[in-house]
MIGUPA-544761 format. One record per atom (N, C-alpha, C, O, CB): residue number from 1; residue in three letters; atom name; x, y, z. Coordinates in Angstrom, 3 decimals. Glycine has a CB too. Example, Ala and Ser with C-alpha at 12.3 -4.5 7.8 and 13.67 -1.06 7.14 Angstrom:
1; ALA; N; 13.190; -5.690; 7.800
1; ALA; CA; 12.300; -4.500; 7.800
1; ALA; C; 13.200; -3.300; 7.800
1; ALA; O; 14.236; -3.319; 8.465
1; ALA; CB; 11.308; -4.473; 9.046
2; SER; N; 12.850; -2.250; 7.080
2; SER; CA; 13.670; -1.060; 7.140
2; SER; C; 12.900; 0.030; 7.870
2; SER; O; 13.409; 1.138; 8.039
2; SER; CB; 14.084; -0.598; 5.725
***
This chain:
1; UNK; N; 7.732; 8.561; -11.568
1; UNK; CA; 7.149; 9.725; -12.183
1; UNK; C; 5.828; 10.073; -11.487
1; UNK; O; 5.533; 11.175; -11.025
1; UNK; CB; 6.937; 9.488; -13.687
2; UNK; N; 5.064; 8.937; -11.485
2; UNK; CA; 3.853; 9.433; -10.655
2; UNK; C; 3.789; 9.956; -8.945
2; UNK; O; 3.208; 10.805; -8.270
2; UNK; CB; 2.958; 8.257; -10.758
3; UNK; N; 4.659; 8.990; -8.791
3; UNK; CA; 5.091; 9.195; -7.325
3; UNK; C; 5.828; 10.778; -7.012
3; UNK; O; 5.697; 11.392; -5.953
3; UNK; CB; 6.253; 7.905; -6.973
4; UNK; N; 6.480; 11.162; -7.994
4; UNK; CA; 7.105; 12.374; -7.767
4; UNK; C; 5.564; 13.391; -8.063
4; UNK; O; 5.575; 14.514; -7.558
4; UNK; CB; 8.637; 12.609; -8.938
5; UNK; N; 4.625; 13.074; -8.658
5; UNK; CA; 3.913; 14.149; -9.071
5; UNK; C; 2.655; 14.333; -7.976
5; UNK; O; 1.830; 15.230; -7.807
5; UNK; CB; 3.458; 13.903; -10.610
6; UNK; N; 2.947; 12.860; -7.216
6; UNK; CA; 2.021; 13.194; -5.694
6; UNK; C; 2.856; 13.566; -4.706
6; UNK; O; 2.326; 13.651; -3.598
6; UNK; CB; 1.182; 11.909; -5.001
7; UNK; N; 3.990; 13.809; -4.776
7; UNK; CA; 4.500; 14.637; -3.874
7; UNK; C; 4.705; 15.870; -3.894
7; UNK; O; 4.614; 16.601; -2.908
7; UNK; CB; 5.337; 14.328; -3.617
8; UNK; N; 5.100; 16.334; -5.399
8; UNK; CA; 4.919; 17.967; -5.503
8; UNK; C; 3.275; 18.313; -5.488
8; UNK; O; 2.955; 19.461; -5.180
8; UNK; CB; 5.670; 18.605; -7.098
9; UNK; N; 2.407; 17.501; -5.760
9; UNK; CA; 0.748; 17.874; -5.408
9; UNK; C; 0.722; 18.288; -4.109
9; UNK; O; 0.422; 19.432; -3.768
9; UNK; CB; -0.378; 16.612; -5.516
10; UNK; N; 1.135; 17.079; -3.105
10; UNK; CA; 0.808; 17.355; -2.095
10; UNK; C; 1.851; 18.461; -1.141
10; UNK; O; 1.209; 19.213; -0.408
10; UNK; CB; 0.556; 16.118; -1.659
11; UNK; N; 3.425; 18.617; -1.095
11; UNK; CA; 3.585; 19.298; -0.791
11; UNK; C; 4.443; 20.860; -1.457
11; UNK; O; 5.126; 21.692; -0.860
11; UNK; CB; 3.753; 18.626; -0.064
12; UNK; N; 4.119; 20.782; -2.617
12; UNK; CA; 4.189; 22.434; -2.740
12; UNK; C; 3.615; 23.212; -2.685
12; UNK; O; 4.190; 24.300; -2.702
12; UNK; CB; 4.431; 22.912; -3.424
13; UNK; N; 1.666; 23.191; -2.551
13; UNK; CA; 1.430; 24.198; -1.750
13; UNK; C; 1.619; 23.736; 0.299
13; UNK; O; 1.405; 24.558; 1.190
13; UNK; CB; -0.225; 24.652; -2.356
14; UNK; N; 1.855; 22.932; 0.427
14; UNK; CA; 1.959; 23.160; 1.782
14; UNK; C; 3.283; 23.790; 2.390
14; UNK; O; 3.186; 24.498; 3.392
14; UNK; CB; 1.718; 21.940; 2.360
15; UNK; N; 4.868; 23.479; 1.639
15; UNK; CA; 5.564; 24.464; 1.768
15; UNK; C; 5.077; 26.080; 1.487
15; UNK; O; 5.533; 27.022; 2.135
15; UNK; CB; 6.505; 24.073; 1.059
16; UNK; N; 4.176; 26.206; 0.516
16; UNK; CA; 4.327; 27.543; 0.478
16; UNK; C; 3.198; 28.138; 1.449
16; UNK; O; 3.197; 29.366; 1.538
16; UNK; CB; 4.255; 28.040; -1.001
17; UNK; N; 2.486; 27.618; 1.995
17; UNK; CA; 1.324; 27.782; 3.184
17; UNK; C; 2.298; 28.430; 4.105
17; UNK; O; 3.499; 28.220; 3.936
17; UNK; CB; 0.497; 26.228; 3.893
18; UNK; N; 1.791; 29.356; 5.261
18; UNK; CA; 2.439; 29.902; 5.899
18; UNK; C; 1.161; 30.320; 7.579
18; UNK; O; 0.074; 30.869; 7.400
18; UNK; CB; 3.119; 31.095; 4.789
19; UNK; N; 1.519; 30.025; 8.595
19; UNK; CA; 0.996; 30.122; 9.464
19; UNK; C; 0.745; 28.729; 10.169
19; UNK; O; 0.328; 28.698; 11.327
19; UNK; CB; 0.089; 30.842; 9.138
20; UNK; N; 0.944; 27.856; 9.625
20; UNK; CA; -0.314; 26.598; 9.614
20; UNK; C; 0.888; 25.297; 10.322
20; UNK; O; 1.958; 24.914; 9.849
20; UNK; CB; -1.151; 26.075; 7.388
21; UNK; N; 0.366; 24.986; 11.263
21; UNK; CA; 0.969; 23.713; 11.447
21; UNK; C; 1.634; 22.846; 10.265
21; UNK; O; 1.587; 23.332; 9.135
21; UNK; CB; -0.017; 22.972; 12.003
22; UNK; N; 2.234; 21.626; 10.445
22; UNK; CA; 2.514; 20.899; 9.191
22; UNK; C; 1.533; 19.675; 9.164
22; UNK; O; 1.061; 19.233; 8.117
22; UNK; CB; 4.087; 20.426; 9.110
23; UNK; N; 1.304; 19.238; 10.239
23; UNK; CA; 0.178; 18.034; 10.376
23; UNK; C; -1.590; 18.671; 10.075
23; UNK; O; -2.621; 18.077; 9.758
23; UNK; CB; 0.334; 17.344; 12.277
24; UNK; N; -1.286; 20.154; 10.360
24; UNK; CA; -2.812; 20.702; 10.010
24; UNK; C; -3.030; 20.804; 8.271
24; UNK; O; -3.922; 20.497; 7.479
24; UNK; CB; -3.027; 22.459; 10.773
25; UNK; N; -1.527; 21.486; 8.189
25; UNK; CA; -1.176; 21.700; 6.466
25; UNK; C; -1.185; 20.233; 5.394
25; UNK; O; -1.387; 20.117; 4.185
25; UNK; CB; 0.635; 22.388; 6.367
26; UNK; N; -0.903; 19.353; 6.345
26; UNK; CA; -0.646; 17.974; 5.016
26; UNK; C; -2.281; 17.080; 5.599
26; UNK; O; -2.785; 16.332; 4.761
26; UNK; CB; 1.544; 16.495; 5.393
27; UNK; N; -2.950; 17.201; 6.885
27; UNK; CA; -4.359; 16.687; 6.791
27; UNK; C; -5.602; 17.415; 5.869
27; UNK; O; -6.672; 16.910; 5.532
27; UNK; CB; -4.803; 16.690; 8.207
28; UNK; N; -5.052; 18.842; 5.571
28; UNK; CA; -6.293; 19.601; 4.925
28; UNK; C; -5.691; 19.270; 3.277
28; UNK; O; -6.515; 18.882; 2.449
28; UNK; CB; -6.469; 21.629; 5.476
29; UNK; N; -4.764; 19.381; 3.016
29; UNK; CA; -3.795; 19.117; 1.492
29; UNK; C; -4.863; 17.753; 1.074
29; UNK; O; -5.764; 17.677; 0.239
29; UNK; CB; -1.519; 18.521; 1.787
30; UNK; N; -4.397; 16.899; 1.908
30; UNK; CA; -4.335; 15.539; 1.787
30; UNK; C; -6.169; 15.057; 1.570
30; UNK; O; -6.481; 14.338; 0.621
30; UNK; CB; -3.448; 14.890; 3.307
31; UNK; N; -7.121; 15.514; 2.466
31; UNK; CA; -8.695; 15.915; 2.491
31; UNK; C; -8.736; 16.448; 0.969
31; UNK; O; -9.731; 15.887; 0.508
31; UNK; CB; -9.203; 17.251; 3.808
32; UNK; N; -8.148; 17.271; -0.087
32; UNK; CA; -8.451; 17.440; -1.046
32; UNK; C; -8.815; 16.445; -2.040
32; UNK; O; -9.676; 16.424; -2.920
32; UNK; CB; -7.774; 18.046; -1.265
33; UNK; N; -7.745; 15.465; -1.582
33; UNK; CA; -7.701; 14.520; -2.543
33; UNK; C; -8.370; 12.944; -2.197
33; UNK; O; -8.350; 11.996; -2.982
33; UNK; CB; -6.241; 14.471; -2.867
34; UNK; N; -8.841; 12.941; -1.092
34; UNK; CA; -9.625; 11.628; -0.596
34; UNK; C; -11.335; 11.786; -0.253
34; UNK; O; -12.311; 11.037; -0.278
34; UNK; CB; -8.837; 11.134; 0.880
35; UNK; N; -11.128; 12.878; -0.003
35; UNK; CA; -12.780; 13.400; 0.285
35; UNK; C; -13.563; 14.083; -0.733
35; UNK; O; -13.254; 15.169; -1.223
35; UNK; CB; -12.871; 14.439; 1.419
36; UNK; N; -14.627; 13.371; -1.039
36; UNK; CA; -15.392; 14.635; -1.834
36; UNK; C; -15.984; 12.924; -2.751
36; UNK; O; -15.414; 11.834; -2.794
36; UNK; CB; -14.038; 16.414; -2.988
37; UNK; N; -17.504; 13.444; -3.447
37; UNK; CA; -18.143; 12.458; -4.489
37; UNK; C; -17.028; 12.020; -5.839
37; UNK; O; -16.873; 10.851; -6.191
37; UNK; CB; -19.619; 13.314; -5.154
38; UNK; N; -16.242; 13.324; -6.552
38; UNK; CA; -15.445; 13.509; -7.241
38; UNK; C; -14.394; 13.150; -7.140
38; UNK; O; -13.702; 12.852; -8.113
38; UNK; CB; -15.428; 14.277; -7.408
39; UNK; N; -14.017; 13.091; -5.969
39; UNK; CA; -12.364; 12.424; -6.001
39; UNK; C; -12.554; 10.914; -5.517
39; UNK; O; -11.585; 10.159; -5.446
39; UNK; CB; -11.106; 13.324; -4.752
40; UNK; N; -13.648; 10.573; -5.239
40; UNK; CA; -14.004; 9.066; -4.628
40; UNK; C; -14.600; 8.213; -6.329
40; UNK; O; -14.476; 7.003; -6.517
40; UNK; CB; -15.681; 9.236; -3.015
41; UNK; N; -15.322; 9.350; -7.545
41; UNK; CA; -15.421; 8.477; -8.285
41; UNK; C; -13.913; 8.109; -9.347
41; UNK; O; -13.701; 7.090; -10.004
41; UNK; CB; -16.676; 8.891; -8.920
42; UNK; N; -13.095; 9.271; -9.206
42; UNK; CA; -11.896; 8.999; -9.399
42; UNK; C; -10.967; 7.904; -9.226
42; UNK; O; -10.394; 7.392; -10.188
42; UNK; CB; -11.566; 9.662; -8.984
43; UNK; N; -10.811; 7.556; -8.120
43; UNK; CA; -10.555; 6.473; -7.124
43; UNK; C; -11.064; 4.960; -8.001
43; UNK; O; -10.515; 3.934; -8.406
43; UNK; CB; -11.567; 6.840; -5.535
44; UNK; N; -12.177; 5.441; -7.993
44; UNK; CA; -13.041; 4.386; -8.302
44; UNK; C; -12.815; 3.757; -9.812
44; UNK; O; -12.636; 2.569; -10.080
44; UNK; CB; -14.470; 4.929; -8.117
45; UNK; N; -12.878; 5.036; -10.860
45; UNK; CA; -12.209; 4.624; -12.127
45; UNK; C; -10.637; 3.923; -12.397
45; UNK; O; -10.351; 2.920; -13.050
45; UNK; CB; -12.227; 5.825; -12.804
46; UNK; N; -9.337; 5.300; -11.272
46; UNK; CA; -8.547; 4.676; -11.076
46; UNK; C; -8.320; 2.643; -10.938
46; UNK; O; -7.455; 1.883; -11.374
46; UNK; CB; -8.404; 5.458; -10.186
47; UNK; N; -9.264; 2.481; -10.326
47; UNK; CA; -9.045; 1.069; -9.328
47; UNK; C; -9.400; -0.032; -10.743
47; UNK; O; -8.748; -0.994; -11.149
47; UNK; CB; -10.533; 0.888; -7.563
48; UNK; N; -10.754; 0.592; -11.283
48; UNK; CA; -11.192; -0.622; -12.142
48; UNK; C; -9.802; -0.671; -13.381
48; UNK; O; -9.090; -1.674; -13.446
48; UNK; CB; -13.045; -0.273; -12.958
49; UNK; N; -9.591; 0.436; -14.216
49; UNK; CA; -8.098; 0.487; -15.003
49; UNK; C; -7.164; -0.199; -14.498
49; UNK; O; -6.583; -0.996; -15.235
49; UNK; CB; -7.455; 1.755; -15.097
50; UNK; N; -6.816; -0.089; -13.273
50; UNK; CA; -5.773; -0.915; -13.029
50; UNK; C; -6.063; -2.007; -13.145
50; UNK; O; -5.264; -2.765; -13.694
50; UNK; CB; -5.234; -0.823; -12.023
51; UNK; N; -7.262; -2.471; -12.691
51; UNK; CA; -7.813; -3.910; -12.869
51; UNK; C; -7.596; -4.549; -14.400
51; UNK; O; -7.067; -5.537; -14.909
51; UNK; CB; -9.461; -3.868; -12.530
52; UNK; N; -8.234; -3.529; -14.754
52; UNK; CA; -8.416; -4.143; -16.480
52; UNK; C; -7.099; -4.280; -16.687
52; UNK; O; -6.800; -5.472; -16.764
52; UNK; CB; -9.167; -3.070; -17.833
53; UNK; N; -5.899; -3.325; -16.848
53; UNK; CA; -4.319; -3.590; -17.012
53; UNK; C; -4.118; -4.901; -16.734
53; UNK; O; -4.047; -5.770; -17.603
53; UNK; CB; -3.361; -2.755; -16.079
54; UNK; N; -3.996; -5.143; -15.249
54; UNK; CA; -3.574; -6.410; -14.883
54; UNK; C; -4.417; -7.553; -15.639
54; UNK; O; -3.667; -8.297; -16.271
54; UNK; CB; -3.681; -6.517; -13.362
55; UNK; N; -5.175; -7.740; -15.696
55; UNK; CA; -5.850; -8.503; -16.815
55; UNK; C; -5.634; -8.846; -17.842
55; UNK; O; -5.689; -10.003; -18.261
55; UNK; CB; -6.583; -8.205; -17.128
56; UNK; N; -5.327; -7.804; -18.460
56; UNK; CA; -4.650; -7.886; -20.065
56; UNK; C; -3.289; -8.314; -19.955
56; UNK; O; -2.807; -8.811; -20.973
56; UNK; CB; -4.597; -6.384; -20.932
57; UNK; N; -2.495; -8.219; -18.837
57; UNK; CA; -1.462; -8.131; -18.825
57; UNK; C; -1.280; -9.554; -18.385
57; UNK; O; -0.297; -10.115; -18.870
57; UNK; CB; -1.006; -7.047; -18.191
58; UNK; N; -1.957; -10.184; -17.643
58; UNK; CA; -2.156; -11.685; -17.748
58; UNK; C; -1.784; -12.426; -18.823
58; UNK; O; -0.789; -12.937; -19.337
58; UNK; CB; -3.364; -11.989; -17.638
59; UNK; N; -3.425; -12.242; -19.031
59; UNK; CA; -3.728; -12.446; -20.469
59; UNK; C; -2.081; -13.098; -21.460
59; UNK; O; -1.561; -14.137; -21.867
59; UNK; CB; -4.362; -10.654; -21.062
60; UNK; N; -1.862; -11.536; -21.405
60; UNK; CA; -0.402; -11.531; -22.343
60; UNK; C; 0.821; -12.711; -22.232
60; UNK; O; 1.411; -13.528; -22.939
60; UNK; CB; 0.411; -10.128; -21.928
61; UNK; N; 0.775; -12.212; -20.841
61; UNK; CA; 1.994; -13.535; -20.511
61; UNK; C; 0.890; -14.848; -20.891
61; UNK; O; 1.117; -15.442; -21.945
61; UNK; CB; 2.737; -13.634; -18.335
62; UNK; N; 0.053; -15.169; -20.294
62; UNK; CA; -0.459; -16.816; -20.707
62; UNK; C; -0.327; -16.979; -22.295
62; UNK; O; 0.103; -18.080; -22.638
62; UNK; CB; -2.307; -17.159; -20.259
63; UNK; N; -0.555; -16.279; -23.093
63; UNK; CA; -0.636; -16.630; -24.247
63; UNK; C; 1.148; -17.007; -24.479
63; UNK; O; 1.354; -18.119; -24.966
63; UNK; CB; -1.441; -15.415; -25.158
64; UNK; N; 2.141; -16.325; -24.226
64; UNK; CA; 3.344; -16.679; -23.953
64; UNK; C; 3.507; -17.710; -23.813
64; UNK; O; 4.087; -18.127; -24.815
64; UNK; CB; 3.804; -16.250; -23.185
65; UNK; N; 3.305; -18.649; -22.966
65; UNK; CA; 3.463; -19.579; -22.042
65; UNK; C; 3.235; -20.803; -23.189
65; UNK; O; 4.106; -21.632; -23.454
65; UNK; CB; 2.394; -19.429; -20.660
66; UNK; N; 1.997; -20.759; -23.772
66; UNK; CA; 1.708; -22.052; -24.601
66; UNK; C; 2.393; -21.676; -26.017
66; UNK; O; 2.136; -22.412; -26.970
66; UNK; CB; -0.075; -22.420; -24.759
67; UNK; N; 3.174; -20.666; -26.189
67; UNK; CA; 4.226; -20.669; -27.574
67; UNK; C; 5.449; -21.607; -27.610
67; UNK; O; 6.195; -21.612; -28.589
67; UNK; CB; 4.920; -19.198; -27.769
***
């Protein structure tokens, strides 16, 4: 699901772009989403959540383990 929703991000406007190389069209697409203060603190929240998930998700199974 997520995976499908970074691919229609990234290329349905570049199908619908017109003039533009495809390597010019998916490096400037792609710059939207890696460059900038905002999409880097994104990133950044992204990364720690996942962290915490896996953690808890530890967590979960160990407590398993000694039942």
């Amino acid at each position: 699901m997520v995976g499908g929703g970074w691919l229609l991000a990234v290329s349905a406007p570049l199908l619908a772009a017109t003039g533009t190389s495809l390597t010019a069209g998916l490096s400037e697409q792609l710059s939207l989403y890696f460059t900038g203060a905002a999409s880097q603190g994104c990133w950044a929240a992204a990364t720690v959540l996942c962290a915490l998930l896996l953690a808890a998700r530890r967590t979960a199974y160990d407590r398993l383990e000694t039942m």
